[in-house]
PDB file of N, CA, C and O in Angstrom:
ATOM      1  N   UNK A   1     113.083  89.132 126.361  1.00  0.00           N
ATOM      2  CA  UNK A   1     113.321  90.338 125.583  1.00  0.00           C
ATOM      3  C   UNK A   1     114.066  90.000 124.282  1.00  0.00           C
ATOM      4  O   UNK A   1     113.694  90.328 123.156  1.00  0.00           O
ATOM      5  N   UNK A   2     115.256  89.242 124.616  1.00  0.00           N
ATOM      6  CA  UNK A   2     116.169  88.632 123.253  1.00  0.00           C
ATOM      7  C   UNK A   2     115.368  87.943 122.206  1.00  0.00           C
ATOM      8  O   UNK A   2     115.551  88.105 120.999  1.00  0.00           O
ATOM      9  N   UNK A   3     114.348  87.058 122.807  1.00  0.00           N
ATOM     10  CA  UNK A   3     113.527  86.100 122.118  1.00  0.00           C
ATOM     11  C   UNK A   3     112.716  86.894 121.210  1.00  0.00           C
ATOM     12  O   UNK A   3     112.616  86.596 120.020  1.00  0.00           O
ATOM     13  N   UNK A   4     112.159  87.851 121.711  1.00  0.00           N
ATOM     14  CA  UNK A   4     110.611  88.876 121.348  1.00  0.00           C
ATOM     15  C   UNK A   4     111.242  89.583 119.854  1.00  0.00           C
ATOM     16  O   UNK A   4     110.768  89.397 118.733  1.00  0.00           O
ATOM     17  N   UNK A   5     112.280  90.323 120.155  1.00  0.00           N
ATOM     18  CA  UNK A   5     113.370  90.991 119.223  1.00  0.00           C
ATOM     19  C   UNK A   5     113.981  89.676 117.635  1.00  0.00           C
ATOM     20  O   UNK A   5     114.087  90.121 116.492  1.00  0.00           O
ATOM     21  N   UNK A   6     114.201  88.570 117.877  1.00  0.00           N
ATOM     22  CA  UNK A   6     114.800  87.861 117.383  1.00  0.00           C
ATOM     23  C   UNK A   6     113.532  87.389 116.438  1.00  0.00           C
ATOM     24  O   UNK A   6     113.691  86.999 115.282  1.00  0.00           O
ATOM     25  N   UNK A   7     112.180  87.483 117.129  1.00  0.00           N
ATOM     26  CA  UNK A   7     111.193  86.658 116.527  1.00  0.00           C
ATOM     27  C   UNK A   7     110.615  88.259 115.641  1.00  0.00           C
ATOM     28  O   UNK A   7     110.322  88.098 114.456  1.00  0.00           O
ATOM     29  N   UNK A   8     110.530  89.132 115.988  1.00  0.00           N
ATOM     30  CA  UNK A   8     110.507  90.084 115.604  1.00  0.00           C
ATOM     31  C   UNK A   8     111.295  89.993 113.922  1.00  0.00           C
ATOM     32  O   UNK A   8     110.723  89.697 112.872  1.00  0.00           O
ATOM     33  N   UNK A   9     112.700  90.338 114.109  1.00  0.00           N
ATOM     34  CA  UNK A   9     113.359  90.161 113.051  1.00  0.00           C
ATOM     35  C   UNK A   9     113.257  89.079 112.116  1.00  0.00           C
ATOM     36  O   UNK A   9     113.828  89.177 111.029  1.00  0.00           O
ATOM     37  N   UNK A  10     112.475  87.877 112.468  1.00  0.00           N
ATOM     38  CA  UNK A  10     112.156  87.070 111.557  1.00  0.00           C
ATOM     39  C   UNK A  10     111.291  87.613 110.420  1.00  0.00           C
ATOM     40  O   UNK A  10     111.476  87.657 109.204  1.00  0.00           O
ATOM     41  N   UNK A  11     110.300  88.007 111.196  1.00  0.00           N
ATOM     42  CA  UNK A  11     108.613  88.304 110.569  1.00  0.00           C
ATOM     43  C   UNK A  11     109.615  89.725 109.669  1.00  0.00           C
ATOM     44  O   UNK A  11     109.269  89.783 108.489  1.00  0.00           O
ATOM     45  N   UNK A  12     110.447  90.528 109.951  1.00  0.00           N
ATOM     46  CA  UNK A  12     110.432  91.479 109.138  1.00  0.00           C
ATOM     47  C   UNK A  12     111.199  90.871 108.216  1.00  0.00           C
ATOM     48  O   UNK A  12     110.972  91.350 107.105  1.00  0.00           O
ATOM     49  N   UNK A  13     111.997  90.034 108.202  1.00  0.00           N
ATOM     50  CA  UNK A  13     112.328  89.416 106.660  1.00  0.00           C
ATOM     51  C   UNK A  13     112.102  89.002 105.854  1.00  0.00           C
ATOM     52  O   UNK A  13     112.363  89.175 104.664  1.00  0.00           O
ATOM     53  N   UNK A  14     111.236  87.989 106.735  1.00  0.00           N
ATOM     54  CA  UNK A  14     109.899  87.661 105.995  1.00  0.00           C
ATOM     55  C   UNK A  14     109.069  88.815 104.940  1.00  0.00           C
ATOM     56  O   UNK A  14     108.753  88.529 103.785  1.00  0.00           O
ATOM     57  N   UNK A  15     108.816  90.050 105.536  1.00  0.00           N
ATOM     58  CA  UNK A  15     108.187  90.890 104.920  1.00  0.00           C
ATOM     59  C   UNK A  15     108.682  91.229 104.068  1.00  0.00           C
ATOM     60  O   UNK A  15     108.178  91.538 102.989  1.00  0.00           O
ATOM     61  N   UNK A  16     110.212  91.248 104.499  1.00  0.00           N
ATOM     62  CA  UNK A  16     111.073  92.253 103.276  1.00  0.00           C
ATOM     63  C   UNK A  16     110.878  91.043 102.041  1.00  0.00           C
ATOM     64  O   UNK A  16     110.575  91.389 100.899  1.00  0.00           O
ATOM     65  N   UNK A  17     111.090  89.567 102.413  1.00  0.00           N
ATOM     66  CA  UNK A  17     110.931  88.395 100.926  1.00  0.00           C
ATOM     67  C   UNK A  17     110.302  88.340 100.207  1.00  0.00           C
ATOM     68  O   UNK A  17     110.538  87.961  99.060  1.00  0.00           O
ATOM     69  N   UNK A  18     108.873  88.854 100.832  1.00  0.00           N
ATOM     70  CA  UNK A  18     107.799  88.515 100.252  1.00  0.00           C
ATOM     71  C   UNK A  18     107.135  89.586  99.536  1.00  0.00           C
ATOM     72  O   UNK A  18     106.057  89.386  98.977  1.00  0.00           O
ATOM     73  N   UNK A  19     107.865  91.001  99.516  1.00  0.00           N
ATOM     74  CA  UNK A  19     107.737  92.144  99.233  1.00  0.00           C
ATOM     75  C   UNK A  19     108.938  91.991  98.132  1.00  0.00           C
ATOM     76  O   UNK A  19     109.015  93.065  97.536  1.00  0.00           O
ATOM     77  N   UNK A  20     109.274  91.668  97.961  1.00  0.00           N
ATOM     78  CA  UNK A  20     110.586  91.347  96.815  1.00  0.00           C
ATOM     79  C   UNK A  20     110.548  90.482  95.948  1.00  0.00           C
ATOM     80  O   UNK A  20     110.810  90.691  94.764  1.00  0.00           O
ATOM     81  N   UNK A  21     110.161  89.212  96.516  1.00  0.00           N
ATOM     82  CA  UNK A  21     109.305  88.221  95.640  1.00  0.00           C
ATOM     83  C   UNK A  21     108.608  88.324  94.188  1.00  0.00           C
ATOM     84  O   UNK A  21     108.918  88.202  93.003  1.00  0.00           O
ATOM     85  N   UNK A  22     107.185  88.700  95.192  1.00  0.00           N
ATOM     86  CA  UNK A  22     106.345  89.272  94.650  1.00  0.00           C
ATOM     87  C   UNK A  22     106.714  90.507  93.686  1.00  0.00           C
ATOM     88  O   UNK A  22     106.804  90.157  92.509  1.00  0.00           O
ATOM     89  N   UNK A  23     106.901  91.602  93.874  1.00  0.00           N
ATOM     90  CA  UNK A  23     107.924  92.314  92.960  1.00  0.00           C
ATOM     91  C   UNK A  23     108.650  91.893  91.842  1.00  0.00           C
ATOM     92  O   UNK A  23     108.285  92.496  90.833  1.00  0.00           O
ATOM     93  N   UNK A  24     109.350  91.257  91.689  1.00  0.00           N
ATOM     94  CA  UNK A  24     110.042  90.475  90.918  1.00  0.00           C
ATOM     95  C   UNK A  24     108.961  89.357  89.727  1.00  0.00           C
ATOM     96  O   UNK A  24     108.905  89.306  88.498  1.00  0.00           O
ATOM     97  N   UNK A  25     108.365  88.732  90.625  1.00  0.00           N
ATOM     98  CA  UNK A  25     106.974  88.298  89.796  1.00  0.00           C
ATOM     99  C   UNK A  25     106.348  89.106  89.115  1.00  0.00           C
ATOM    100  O   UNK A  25     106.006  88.838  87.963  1.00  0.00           O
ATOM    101  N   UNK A  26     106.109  90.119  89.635  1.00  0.00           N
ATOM    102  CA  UNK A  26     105.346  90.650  89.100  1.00  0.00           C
ATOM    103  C   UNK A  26     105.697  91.700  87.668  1.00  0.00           C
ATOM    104  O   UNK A  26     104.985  91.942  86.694  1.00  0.00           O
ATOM    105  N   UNK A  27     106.700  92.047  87.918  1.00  0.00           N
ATOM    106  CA  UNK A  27     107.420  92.671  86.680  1.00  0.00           C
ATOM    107  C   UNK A  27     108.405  91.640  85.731  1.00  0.00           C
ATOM    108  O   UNK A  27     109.086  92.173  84.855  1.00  0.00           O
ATOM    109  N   UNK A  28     108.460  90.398  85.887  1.00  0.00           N
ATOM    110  CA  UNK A  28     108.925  89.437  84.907  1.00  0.00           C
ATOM    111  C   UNK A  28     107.194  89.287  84.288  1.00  0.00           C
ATOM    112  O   UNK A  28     106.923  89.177  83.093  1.00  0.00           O
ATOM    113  N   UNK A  29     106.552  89.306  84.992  1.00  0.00           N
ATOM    114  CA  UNK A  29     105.186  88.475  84.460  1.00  0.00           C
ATOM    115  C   UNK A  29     104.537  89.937  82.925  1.00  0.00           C
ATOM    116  O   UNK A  29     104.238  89.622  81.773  1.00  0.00           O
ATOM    117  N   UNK A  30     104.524  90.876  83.298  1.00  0.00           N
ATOM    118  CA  UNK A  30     104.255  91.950  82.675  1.00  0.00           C
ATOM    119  C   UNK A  30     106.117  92.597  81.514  1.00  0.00           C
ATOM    120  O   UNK A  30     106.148  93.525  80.706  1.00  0.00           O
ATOM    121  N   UNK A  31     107.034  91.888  81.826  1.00  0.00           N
ATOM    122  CA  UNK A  31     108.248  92.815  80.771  1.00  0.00           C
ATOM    123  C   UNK A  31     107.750  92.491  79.646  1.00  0.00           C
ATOM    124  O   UNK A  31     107.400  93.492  79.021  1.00  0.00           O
ATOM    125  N   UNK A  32     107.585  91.641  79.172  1.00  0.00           N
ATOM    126  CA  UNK A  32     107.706  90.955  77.685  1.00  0.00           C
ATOM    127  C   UNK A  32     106.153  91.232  77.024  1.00  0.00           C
ATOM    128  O   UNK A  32     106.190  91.668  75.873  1.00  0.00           O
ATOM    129  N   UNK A  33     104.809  91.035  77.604  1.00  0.00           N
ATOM    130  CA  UNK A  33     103.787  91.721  76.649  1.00  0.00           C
ATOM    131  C   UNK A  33     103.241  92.777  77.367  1.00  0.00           C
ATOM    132  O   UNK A  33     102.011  92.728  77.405  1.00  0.00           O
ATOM    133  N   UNK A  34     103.664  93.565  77.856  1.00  0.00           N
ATOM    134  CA  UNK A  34     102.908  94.785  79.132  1.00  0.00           C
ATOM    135  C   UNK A  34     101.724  95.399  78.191  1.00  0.00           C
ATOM    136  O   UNK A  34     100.599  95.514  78.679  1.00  0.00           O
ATOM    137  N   UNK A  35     102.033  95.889  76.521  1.00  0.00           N
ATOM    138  CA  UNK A  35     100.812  96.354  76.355  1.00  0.00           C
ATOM    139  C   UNK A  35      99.670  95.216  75.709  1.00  0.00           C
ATOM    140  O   UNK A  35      98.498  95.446  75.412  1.00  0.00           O
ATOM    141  N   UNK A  36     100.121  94.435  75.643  1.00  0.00           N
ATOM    142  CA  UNK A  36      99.440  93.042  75.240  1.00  0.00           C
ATOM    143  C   UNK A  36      98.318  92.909  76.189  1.00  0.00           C
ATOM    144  O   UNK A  36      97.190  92.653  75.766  1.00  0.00           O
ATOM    145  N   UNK A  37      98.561  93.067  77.453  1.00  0.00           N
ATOM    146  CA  UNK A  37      98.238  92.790  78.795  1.00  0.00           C
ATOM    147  C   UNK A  37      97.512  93.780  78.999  1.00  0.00           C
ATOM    148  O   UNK A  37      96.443  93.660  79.596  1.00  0.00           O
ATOM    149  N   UNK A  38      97.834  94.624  78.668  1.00  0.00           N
ATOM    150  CA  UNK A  38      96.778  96.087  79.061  1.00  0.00           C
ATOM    151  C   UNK A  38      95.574  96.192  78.281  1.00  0.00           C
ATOM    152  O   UNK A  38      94.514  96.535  78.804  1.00  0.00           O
ATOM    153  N   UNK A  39      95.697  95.862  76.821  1.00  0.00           N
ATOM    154  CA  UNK A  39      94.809  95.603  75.923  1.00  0.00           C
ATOM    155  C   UNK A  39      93.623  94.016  76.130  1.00  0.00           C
ATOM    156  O   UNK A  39      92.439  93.995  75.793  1.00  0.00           O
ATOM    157  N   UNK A  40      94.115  93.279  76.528  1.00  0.00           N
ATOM    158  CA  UNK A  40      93.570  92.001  77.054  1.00  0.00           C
ATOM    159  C   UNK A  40      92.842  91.650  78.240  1.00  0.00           C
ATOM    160  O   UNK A  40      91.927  90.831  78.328  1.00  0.00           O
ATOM    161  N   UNK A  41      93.500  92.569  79.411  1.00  0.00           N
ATOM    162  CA  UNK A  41      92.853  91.825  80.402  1.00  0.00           C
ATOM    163  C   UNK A  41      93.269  93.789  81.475  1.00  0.00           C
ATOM    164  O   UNK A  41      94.202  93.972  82.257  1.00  0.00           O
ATOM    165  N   UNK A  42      92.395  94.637  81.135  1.00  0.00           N
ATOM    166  CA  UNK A  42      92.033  95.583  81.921  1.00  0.00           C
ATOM    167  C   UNK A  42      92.182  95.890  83.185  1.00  0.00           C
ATOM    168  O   UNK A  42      92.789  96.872  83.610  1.00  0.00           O
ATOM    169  N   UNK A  43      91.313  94.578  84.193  1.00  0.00           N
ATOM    170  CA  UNK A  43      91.350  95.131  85.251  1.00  0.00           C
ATOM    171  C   UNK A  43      92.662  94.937  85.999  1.00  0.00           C
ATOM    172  O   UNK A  43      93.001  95.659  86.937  1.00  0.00           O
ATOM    173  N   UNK A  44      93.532  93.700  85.427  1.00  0.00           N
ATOM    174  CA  UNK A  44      94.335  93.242  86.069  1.00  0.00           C
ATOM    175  C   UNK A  44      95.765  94.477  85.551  1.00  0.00           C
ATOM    176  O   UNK A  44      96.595  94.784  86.407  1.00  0.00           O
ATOM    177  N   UNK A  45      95.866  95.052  84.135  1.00  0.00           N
ATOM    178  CA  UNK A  45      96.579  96.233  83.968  1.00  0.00           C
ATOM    179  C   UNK A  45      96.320  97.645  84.927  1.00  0.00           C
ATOM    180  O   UNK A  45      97.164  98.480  85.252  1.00  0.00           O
ATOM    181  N   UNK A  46      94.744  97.607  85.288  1.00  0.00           N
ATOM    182  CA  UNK A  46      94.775  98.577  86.208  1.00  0.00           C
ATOM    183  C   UNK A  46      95.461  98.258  87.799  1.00  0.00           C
ATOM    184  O   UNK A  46      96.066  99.286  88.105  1.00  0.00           O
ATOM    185  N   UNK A  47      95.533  97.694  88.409  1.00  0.00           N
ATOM    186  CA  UNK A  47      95.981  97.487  89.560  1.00  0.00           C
ATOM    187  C   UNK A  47      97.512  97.114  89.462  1.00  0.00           C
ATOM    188  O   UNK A  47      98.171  97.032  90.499  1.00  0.00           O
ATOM    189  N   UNK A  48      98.152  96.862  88.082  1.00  0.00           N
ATOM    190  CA  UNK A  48      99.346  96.826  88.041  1.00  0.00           C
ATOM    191  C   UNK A  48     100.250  97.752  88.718  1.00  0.00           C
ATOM    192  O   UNK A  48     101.194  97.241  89.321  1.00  0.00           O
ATOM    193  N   UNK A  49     100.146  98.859  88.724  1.00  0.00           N
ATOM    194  CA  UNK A  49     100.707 100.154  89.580  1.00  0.00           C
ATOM    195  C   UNK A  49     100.338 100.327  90.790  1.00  0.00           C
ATOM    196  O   UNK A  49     101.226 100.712  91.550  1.00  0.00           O
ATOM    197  N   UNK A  50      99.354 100.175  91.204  1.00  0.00           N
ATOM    198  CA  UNK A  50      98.922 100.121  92.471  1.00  0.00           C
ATOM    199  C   UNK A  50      99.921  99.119  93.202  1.00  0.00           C
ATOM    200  O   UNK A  50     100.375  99.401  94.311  1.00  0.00           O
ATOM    201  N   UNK A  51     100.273  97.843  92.485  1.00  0.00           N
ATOM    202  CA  UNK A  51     100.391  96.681  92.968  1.00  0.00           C
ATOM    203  C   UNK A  51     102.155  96.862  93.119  1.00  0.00           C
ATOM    204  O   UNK A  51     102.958  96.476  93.969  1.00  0.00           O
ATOM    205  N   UNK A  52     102.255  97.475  92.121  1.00  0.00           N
ATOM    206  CA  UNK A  52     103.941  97.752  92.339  1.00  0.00           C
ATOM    207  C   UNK A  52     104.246  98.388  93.634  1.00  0.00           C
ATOM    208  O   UNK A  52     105.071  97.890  94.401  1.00  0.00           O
ATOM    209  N   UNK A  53     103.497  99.651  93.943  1.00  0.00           N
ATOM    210  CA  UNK A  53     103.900 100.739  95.193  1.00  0.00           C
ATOM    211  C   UNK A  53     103.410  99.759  95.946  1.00  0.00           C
ATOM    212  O   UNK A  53     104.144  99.691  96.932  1.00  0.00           O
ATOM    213  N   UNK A  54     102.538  98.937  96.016  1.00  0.00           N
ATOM    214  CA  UNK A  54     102.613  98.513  97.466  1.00  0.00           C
ATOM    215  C   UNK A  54     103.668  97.124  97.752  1.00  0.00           C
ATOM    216  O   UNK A  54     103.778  96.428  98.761  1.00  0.00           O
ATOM    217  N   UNK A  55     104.251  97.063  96.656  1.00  0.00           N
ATOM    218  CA  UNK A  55     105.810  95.989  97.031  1.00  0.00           C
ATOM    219  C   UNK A  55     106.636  96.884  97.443  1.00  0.00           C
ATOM    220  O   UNK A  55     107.154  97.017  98.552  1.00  0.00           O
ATOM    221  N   UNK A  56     106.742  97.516  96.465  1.00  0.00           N
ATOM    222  CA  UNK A  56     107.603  98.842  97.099  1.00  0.00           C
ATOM    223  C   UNK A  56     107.596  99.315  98.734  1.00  0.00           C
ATOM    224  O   UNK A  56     108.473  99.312  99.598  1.00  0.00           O
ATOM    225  N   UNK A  57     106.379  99.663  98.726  1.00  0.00           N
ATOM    226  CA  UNK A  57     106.380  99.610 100.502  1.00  0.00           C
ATOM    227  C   UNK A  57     106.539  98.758 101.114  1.00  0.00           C
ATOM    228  O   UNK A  57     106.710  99.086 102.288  1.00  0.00           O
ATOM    229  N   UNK A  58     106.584  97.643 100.930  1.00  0.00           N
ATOM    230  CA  UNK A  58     106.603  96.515 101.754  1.00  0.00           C
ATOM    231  C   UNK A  58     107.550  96.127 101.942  1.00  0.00           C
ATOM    232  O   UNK A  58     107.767  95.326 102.851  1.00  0.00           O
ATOM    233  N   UNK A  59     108.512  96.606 101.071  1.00  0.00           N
ATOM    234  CA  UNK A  59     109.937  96.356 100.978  1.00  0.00           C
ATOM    235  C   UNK A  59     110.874  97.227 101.921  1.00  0.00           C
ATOM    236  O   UNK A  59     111.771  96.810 102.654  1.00  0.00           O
ATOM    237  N   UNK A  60     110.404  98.689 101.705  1.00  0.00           N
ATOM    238  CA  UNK A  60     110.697  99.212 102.404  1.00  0.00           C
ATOM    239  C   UNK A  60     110.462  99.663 104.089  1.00  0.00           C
ATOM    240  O   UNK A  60     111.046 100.352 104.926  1.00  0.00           O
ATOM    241  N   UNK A  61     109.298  98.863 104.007  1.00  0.00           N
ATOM    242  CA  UNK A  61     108.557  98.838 105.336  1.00  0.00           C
ATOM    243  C   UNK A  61     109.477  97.606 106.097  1.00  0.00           C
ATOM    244  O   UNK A  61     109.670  97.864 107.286  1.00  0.00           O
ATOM    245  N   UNK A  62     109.921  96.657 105.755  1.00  0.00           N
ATOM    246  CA  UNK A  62     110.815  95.413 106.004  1.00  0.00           C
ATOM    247  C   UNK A  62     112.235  95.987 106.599  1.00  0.00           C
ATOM    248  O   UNK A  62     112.648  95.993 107.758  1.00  0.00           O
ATOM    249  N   UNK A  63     112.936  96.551 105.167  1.00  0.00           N
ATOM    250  CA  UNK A  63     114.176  97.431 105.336  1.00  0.00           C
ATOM    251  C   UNK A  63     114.191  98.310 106.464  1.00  0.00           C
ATOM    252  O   UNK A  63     115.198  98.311 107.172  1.00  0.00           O
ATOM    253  N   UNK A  64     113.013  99.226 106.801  1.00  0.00           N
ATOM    254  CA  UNK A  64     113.163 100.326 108.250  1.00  0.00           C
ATOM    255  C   UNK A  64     113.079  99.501 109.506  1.00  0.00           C
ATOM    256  O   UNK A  64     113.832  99.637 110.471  1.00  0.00           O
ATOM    257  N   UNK A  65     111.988  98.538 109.398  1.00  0.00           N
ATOM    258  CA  UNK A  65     112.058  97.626 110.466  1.00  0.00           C
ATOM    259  C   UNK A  65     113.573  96.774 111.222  1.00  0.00           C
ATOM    260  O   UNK A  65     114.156  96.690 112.302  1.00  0.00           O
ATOM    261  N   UNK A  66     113.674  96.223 109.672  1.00  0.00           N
ATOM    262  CA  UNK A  66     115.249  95.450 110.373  1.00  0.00           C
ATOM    263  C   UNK A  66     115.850  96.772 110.721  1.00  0.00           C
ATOM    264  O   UNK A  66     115.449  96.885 111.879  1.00  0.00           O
ATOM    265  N   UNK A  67     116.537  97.828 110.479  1.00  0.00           N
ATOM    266  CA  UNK A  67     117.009  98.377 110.597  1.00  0.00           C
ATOM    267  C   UNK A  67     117.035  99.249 112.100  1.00  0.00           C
ATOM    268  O   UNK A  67     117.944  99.612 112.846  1.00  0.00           O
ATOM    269  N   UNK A  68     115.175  99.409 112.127  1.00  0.00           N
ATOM    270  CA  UNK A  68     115.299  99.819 114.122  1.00  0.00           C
ATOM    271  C   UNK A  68     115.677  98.419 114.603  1.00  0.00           C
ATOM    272  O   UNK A  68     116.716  98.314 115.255  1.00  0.00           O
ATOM    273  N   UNK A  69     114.896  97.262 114.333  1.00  0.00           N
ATOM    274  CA  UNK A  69     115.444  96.404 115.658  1.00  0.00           C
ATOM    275  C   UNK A  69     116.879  96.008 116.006  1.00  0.00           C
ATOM    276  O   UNK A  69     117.534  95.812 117.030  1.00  0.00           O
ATOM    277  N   UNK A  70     117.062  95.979 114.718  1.00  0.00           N
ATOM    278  CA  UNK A  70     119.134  95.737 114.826  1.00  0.00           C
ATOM    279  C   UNK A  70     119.792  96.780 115.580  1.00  0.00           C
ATOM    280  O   UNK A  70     120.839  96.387 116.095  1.00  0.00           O
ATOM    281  N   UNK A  71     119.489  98.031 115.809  1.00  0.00           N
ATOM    282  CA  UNK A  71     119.598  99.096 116.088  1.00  0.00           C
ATOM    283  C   UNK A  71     119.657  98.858 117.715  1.00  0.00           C
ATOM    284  O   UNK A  71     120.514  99.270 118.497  1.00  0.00           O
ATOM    285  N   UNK A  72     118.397  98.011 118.009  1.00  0.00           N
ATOM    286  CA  UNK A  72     118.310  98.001 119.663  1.00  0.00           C
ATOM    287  C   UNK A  72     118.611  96.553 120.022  1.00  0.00           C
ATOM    288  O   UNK A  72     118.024  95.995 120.950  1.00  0.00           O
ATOM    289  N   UNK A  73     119.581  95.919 119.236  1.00  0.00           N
ATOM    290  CA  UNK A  73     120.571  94.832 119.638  1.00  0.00           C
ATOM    291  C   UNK A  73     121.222  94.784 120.541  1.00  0.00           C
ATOM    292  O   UNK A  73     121.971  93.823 120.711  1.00  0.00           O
TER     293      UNK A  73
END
């Protein structure tokens, strides 16, 4: 049970890193020419927003997770 929980809390940190990460990449990569980028390369400006909310969730999907399993520590 301890083990299942512990391995558990790995994978959600994991999620929460890689949801933060990425995030972080992704809005250093776009601060400095964002409309440069929008004008240049289309499809990849369109999914820019898309691409944000779903770090966003992922982040937060990480955060609720640790938060139940620590909960049933």
């Amino acid at each position: 049970m301890t083990k299942e929980i512990i391995i558990k809390i790995i994978v959600a940190t994991l999620l929460l890193a890689y949801g933060i990460f990425s995030f972080v990449l992704r809005v250093k990569k776009y601060r400095k020419n964002f409309h440069n980028a929008i004008k240049e390369d289309l499809i990849d400006s369109f999914f820019f927003l898309p691409g944000i909310i779903f770090e966003l969730l992922l982040i937060l999907i990480g955060i609720a997770w640790l938060i139940y399993l620590l909960s049933h520590l």
